[in-house]
VOBA-1610 file (N, C-alpha, C; in pm, whole numbers, padded with zeros to 5 digits, always signed):
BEGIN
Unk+01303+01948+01438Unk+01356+01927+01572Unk+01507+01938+01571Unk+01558+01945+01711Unk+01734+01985+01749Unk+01739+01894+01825Unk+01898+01835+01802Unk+01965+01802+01984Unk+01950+01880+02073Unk+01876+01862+02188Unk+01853+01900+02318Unk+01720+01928+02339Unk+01621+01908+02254Unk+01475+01907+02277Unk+01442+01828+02337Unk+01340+01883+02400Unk+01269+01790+02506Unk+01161+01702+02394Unk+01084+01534+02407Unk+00977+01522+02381Unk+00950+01415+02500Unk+00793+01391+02475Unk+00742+01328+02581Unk+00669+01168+02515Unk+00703+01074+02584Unk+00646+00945+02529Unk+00501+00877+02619Unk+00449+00906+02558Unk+00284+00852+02615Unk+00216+00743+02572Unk+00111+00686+02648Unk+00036+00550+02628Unk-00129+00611+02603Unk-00148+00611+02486Unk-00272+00642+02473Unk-00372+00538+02465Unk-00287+00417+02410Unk-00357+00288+02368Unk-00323+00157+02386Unk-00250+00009+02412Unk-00227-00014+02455Unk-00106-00022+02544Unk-00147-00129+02655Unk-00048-00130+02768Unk+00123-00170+02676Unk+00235-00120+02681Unk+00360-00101+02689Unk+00430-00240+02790Unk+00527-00318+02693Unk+00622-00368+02800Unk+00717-00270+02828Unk+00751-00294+02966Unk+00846-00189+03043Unk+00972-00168+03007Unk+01011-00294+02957Unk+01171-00349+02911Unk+01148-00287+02773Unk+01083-00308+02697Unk+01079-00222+02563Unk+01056-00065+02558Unk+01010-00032+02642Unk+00984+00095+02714Unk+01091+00196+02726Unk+01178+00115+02798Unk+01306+00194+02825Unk+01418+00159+02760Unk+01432+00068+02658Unk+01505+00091+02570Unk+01461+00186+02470Unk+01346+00182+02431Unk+01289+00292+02322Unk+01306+00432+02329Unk+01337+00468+02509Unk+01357+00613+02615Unk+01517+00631+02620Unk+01599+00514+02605Unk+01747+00520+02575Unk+01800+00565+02437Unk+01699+00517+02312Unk+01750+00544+02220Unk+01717+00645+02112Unk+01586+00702+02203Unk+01543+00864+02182Unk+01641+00919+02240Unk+01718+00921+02363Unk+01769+00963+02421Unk+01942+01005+02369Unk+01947+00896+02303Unk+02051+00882+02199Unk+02075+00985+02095Unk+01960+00979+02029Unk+01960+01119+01919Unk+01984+01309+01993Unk+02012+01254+02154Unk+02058+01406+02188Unk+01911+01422+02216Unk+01798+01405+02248Unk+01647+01461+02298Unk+01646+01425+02435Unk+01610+01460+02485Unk+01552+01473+02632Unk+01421+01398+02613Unk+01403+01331+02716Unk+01309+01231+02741Unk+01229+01232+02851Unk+01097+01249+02837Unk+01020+01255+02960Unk+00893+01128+02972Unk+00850+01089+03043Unk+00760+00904+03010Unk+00652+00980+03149Unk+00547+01008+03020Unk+00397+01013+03099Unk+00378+00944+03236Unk+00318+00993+03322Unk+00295+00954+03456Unk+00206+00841+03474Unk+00127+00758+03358Unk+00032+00723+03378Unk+00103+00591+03260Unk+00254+00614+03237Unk+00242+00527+03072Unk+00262+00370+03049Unk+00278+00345+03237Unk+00300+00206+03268Unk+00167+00172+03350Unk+00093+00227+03370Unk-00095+00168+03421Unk-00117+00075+03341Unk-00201-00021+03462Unk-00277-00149+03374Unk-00425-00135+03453Unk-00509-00182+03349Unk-00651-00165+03435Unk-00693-00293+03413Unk-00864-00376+03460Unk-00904-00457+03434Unk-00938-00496+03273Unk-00946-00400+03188Unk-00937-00378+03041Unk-00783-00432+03014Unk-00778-00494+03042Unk-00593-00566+03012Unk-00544-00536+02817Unk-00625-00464+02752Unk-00579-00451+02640Unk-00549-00273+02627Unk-00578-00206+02775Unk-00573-00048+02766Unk-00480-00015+02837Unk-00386+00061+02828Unk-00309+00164+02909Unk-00299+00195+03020Unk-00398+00138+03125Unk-00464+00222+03192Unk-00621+00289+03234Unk-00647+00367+03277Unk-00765+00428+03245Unk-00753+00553+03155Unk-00901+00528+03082Unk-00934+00618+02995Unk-00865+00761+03016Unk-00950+00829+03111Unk-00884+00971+03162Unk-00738+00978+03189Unk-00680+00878+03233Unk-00539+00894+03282Unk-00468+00901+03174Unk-00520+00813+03052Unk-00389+00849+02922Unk-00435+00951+02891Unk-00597+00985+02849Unk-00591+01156+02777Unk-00528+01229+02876Unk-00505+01281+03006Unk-00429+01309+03132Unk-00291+01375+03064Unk-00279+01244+03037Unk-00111+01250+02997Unk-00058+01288+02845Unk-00167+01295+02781Unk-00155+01333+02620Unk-00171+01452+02616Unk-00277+01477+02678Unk-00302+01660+02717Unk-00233+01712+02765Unk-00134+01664+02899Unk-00038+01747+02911Unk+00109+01744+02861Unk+00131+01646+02789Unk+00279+01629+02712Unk+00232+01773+02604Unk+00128+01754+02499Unk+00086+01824+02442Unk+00108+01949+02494Unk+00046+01988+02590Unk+00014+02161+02631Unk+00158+02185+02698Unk+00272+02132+02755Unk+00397+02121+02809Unk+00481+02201+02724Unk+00465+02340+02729Unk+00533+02452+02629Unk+00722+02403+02609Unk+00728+02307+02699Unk+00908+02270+02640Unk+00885+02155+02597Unk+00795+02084+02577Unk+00823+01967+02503Unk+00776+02000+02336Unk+00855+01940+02280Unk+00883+01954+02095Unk+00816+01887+02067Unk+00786+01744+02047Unk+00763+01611+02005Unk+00652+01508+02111Unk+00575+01493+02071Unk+00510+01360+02158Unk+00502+01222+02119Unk+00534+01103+02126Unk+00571+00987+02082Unk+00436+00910+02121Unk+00399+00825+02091Unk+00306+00715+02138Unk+00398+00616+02147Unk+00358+00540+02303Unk+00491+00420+02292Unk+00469+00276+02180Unk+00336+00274+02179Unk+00284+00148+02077Unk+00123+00177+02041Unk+00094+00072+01970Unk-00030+00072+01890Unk-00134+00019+01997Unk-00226-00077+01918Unk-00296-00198+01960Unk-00440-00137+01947Unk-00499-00089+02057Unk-00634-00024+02088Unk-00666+00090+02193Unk-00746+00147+02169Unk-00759+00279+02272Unk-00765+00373+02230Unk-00684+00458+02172Unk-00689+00610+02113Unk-00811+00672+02086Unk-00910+00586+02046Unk-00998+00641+01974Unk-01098+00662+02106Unk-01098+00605+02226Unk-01167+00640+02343Unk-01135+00784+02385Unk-00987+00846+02341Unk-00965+00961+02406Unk-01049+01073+02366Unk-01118+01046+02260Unk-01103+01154+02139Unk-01230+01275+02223Unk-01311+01200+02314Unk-01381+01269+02390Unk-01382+01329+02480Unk-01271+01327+02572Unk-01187+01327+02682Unk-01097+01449+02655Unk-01073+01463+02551Unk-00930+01546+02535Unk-00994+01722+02529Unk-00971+01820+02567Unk-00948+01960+02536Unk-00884+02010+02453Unk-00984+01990+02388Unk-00933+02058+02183Unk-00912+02185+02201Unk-01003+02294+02291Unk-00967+02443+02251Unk-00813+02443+02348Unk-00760+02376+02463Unk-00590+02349+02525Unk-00552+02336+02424Unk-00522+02220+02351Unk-00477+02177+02261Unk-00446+02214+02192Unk-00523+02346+02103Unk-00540+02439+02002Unk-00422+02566+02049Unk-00470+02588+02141Unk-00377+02716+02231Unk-00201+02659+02279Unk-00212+02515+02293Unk-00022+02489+02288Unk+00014+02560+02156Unk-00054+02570+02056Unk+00037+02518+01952Unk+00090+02449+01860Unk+00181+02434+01778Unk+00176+02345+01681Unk+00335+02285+01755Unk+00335+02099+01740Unk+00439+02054+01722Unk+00412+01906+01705Unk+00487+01776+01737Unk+00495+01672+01620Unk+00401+01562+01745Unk+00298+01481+01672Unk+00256+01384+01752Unk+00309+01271+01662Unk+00389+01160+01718Unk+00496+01066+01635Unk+00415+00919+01652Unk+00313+00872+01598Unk+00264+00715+01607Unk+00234+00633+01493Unk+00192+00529+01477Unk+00114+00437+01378Unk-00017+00334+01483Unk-00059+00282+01303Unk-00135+00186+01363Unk-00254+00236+01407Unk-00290+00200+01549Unk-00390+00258+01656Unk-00389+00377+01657Unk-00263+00464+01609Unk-00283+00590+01679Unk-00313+00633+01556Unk-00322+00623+01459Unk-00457+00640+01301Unk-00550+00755+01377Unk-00638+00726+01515Unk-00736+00750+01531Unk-00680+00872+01591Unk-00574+00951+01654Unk-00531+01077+01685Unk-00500+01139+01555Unk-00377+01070+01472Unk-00327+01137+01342Unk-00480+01221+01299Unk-00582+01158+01255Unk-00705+01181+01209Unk-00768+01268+01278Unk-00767+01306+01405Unk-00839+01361+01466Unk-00751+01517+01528Unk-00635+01495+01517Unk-00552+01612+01541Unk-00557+01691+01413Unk-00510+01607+01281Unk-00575+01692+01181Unk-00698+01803+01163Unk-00811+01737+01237Unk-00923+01757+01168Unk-00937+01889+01312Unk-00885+01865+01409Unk-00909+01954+01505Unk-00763+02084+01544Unk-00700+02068+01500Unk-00559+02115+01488Unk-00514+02162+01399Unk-00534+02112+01287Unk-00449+02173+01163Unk-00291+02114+01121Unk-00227+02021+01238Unk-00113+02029+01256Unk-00079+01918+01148Unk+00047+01914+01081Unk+00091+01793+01045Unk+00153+01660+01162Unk+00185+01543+01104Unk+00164+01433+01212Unk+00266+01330+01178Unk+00362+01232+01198Unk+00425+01214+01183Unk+00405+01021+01262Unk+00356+00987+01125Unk+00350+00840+01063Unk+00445+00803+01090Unk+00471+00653+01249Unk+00622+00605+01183Unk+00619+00579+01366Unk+00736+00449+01290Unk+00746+00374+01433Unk+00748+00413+01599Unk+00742+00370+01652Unk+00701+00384+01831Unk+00823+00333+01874Unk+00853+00365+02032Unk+00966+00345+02113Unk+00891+00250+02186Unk+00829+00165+02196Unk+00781+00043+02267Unk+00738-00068+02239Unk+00781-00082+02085Unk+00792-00173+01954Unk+00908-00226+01943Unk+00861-00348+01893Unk+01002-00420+01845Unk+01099-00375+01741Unk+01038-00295+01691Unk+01081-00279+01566Unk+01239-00140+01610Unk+01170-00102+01717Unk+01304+00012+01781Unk+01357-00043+01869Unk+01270-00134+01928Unk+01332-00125+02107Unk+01372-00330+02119Unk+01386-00352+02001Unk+01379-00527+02006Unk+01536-00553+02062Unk+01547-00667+02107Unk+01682-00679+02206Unk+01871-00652+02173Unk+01843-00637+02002Unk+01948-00613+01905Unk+01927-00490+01831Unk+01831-00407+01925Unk+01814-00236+01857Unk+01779-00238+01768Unk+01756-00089+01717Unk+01645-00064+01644Unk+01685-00108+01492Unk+01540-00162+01405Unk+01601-00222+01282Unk+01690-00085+01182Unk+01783-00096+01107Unk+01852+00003+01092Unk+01792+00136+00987Unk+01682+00052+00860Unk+01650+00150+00797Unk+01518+00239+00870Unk+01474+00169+00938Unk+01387+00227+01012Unk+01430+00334+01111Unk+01514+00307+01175Unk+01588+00428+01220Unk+01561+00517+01168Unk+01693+00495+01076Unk+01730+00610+00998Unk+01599+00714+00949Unk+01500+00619+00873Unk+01434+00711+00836Unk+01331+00781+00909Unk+01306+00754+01034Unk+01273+00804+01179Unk+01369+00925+01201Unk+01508+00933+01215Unk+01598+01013+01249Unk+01564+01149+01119Unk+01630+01105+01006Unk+01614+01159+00923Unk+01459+01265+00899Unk+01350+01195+00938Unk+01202+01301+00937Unk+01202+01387+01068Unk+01265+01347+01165Unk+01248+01385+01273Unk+01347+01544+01285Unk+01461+01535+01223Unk+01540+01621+01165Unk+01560+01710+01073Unk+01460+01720+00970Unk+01405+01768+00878Unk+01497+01700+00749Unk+01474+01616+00711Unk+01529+01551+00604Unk+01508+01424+00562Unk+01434+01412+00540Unk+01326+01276+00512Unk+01297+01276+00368Unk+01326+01168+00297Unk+01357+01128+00190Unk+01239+01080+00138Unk+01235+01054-00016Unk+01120+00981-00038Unk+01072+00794+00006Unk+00997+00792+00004Unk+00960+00671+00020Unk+00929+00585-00098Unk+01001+00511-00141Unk+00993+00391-00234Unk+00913+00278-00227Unk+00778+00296-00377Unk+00695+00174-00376Unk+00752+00068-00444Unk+00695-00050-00437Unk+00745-00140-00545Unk+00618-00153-00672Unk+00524-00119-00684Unk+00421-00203-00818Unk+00326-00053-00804Unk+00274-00019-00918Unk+00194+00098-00948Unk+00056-00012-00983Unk-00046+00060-00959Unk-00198-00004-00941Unk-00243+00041-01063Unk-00200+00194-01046Unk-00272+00314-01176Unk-00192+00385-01179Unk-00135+00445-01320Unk-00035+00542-01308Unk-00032+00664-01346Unk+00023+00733-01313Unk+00017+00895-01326Unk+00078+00934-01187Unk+00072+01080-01194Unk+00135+01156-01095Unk-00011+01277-01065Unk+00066+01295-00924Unk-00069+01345-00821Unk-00040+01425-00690Unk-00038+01529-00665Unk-00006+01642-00563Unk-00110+01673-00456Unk-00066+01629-00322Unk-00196+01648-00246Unk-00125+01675-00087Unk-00200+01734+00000Unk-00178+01677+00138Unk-00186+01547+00175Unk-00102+01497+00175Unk-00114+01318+00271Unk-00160+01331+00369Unk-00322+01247+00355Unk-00329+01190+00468Unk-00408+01077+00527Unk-00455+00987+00592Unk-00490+00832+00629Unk-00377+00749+00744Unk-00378+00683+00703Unk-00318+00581+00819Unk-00394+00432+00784Unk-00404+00369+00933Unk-00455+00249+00915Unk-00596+00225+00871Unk-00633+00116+00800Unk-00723+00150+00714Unk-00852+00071+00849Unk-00832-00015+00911Unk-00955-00023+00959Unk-00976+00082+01127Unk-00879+00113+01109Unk-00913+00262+01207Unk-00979+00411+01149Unk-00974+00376+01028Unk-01008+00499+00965Unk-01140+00449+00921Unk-01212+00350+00853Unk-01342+00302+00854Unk-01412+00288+00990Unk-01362+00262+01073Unk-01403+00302+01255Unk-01470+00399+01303Unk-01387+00513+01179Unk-01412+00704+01232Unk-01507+00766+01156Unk-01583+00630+01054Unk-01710+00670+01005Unk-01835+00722+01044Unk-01875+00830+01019Unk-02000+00872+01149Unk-01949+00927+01270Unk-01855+00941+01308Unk-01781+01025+01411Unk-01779+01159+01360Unk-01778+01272+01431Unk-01696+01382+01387Unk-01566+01438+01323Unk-01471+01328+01378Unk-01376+01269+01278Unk-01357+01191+01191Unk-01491+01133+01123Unk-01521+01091+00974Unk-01395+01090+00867Unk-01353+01041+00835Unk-01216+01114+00736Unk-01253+01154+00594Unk-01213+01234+00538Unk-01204+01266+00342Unk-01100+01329+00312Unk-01091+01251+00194Unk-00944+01299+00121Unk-01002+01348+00006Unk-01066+01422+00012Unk-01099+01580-00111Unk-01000+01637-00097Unk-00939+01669-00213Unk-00815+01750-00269Unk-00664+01664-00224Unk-00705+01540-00150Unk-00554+01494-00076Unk-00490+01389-00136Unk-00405+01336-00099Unk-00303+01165-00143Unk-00363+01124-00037Unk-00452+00965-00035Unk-00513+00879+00075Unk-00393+00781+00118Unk-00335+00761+00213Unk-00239+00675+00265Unk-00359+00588+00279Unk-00301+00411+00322Unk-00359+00315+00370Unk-00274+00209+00393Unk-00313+00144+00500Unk-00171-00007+00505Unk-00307-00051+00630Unk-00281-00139+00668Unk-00332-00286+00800Unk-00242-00357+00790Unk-00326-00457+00885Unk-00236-00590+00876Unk-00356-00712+01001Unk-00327-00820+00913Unk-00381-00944+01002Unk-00546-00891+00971Unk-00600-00855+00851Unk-00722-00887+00774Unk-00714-00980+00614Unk-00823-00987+00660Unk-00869-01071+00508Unk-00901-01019+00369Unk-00841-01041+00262Unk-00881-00959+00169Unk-01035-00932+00156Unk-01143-01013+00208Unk-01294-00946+00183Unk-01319-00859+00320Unk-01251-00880+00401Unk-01227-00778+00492Unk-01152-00638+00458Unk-01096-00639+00386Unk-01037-00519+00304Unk-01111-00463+00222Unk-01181-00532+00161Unk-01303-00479+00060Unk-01409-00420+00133Unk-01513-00505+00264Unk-01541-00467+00371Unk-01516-00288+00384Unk-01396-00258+00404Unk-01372-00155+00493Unk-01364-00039+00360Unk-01317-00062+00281Unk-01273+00005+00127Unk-01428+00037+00052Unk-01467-00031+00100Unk-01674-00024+00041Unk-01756+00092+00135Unk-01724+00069+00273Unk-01725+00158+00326Unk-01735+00302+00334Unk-01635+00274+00323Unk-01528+00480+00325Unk-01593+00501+00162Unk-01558+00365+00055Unk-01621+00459-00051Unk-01762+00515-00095Unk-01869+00445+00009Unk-01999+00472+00024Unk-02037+00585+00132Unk-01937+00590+00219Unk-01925+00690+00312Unk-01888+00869+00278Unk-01839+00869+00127Unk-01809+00959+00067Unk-01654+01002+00092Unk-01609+00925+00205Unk-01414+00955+00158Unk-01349+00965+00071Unk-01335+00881-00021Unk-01246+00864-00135Unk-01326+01044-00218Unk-01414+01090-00156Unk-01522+01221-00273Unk-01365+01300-00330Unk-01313+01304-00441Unk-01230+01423-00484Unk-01090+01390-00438Unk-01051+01242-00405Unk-00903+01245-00407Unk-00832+01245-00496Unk-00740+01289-00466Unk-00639+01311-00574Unk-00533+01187-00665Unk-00487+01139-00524Unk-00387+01015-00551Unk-00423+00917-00413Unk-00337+00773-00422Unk-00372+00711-00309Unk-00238+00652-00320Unk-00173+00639-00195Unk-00026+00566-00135Unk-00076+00434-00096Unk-00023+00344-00141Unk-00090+00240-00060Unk+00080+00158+00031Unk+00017+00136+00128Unk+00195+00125+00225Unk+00183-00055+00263Unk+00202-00138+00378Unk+00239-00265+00407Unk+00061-00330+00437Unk+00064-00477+00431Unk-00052-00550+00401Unk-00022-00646+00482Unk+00008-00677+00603Unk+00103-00777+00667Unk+00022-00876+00711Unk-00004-01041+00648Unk-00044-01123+00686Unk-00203-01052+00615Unk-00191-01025+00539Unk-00355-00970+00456Unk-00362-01068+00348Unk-00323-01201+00320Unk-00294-01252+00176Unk-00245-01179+00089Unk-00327-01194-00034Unk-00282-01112-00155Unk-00391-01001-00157Unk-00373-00884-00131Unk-00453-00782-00107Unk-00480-00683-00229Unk-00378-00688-00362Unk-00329-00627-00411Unk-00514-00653-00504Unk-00502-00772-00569Unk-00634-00789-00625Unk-00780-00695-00594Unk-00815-00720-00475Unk-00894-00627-00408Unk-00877-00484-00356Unk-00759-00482-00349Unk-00703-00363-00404Unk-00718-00239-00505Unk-00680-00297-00623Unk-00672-00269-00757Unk-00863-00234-00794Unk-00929-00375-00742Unk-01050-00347-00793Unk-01199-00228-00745Unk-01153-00226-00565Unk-01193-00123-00524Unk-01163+00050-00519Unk-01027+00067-00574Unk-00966+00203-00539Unk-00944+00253-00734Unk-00919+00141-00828Unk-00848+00162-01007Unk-00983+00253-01051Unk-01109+00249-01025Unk-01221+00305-01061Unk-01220+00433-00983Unk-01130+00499-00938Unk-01161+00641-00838Unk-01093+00701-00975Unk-01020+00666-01084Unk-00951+00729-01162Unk-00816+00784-01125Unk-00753+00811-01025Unk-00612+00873-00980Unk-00537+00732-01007Unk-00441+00812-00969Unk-00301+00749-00944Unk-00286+00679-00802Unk-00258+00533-00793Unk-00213+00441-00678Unk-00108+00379-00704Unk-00061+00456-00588Unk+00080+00368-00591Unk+00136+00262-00482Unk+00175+00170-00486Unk+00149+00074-00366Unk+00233-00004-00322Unk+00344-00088-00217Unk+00436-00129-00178Unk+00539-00041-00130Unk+00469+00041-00058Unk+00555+00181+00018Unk+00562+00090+00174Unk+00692+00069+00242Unk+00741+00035+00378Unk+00701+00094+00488Unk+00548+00148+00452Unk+00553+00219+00569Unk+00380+00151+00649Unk+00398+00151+00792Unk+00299+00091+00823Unk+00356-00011+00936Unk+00318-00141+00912Unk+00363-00246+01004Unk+00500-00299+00916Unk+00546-00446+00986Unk+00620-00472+00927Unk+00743-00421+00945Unk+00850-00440+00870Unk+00985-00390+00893Unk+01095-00432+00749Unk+01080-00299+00702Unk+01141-00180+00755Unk+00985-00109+00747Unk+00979+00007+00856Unk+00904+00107+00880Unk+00949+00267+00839Unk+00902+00289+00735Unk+00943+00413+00696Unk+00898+00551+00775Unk+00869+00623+00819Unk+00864+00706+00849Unk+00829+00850+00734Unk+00671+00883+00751Unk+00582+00959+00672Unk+00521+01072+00714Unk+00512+01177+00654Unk+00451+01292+00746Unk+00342+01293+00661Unk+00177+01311+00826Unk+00064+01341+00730Unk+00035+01450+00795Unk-00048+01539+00662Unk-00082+01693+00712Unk+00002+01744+00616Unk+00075+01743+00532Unk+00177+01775+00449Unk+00178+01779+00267Unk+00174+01864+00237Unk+00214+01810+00081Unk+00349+01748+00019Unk+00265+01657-00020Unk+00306+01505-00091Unk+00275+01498-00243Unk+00386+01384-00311Unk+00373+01395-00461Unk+00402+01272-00457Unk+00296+01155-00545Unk+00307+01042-00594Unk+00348+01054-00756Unk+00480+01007-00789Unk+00499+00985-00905Unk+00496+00842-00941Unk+00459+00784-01034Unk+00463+00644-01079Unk+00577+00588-01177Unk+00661+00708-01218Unk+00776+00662-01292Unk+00874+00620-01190Unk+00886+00716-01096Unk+01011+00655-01020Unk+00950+00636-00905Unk+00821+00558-00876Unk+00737+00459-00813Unk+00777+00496-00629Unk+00741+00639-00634Unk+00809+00696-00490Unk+00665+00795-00442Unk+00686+00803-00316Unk+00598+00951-00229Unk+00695+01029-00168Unk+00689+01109-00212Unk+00798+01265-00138Unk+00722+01343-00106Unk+00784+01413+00006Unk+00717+01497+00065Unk+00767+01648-00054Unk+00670+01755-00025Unk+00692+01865-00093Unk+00760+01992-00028Unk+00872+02015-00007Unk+00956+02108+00068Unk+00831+02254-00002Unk+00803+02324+00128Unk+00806+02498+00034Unk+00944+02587+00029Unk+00899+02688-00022Unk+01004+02747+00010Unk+01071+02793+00131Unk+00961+02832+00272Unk+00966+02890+00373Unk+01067+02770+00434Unk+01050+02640+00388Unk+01100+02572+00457Unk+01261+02533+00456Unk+01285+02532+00283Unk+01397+02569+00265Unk+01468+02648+00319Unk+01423+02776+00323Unk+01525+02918+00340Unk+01537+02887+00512Unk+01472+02769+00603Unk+01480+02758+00757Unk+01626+02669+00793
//
C-alpha cells in the first residue's frame, strides 16, 4: 500500500463503539489513506452481540471488497459474526475484484480462513481500528502501531517468540488464526489444513482442557495432516497453556515456536497469512519470506 489509498472499514462481526470508531478512522487517516466506514458499520439489531443484520454486513464487505478504488479492507473489531457471512457473500464477485488486503483478528479467523480457501489472497493478521488497542483514549499502543504501519507498507519485520516447544526450522505458507474459530470451521467447507504450511494459533479467555478440547479436534479432524511448523502467538487469561500445549502439538514432530505478540493482548504484532513464512528456533522468530518479484517492486 501508498499514501493516498483509499481503504474501507467494515463490521462484519460485532457491534463497534462509535467513539472508538472514529478515532480508529482518524488514525488510518493519519498514515495518509483515505477512509471510507461501511454504510451499515454502526447497525444494532435485537442480536445485541451482531453488527447489525446478517445481509447488511456481508452488504458492506462485498462491496468495500468489489470497490475497484479501495486497496485495503479493515474489520473494525472482533467478538462474533463473521462466520454467519460466509453464506451470504458472492465468492465468484469477490473472485473477479481481485486481489487486495482484508486487515482483522480474532473473530475475523473465520474470513482470513475462508478468503484463503476461496480467493487465494494473502490476509493480514493484526489489530482493528475499533479496539482499544488503536483507538484507546491515549492512542494507539506504540509497538503495535508500528508494526501495523510497517506490514501495511511493505516492511514488516520478523516477529519475536519468547520459549521454543520443539526446535528446528520450517518453511511454509502461514496460516490459522484464532484457535477456537478455526475448530468452529470443522465440517464446513472451510474446514482448515495446514498440509505443506506454518499453523498460526493464539485465543484467549479458555481453559487449558478447553485448549486441548479444540487441539484434539482439528487433530482428529485431519488439520494438523502434513504441517510443516506451528507459530504459536498470545494465550490471554488461558492459565498456563504452554503444558497442554507442548503435549498436544510436540508429537506432530515439527518445529513450534511459541510466545509470538501476535493475537490478543498488547503489543499486537501484525502477521501476514497466505504468505511464505520461516520459523527459526535459534533466533526464536517468524519472518515472512520476501521473493524476488517482490524485492525488485
Amino acid at each position: 500500500m501508498r499514501p493516498g489509498d483509499t481503504v474501507a472499514v467494515v463490521s462484519p462481526s460485532g457491534p463497534p463503539n462509535a467513539v472508538q470508531l472514529r478515532r480508529g478512522v482518524e488514525h488510518l487517516e493519519g498514515l495518509g489513506l483515505k477512509v471510507v466506514v461501511g454504510a451499515h458499520a454502526l447497525d444494532r439489531q435485537p442480536l445485541d452481540y451482531l453488527a447489525g443484520a446478517d445481509a447488511a454486513r456481508a452488504a458492506d464487505l462485498q462491496s468495500a471488497w468489489c470497490d475497484p478504488s479501495v486497496s485495503a479492507v479493515f474489520c473494525c473489531r472482533g467478538g462474533y459474526g463473521a462466520a454467519r457471512l460466509l453464506d451470504l457473500l458472492d465468492w465468484n464477485a469477490l473472485r473477479a475484484a481481485g486481489p487486495k488486503v482484508l486487515i482483522g483478528s480474532s473473530d475475523i479467523t473465520a474470513l482470513h480462513n475462508a478468503f484463503a480457501a476461496e480467493l487465494g489472497v494473502p490476509t493480514l493478521h493484526g489489530p482493528m481500528p475499533a479496539c482499544d488497542i488503536l483507538a484507546g483514549e491515549k492512542g494507539p499502543e506504540p509497538r503495535t502501531w508500528q508494526s501495523l504501519r510497517a506490514a501495511l507498507f511493505g516492511e514488516a519485520e520478523p516477529v519475536q517468540g519468547d520459549r521454543v516447544l520443539v526446535a528446528g526450522r520450517a518453511e511454509g505458507v502461514v496460516s490459522g488464526g484464532n484457535l477456537s474459530l478455526l475448530a468452529s470451521m470443522c465440517g464446513t467447507r472451510w474446514q482448515p489444513s495446514f498440509a505443506g504450511r506454518i499453523a498460526f494459533l493464539e485465543d484467549i479467555g479458555e481453559e487449558p482442557y478447553r485448549i486441548d478440547r479444540m487441539l484434539t479436534q482439528l487433530l482428529q479432524a485431519g488439520a494438523f495432516d502434513g504441517v510443516r511448523g506451528i507459530a504459536l502467538g498470545s494465550w490471554v487469561d488461558c492459565g498456563d497453556p504452554f503444558t497442554v500445549l507442548e503435549d498436544r502439538l510436540a508429537g506432530l514432530g515439527v518445529p513450534v515456536l511459541a510466545g509470538l505478540p501476535v493475537g490478543h493482548g498488547s503489543p499486537q504484532m501484525s502477521m501476514w497469512l497466505g504468505r511464505l513464512g520461516v520459523i527459526d528456533t535459534e533466533s526464536c522468530s517468524l519472518a515472512a519470506i520476501v521473493s524476488s518479484g517482490e524485492q525488485a517492486r
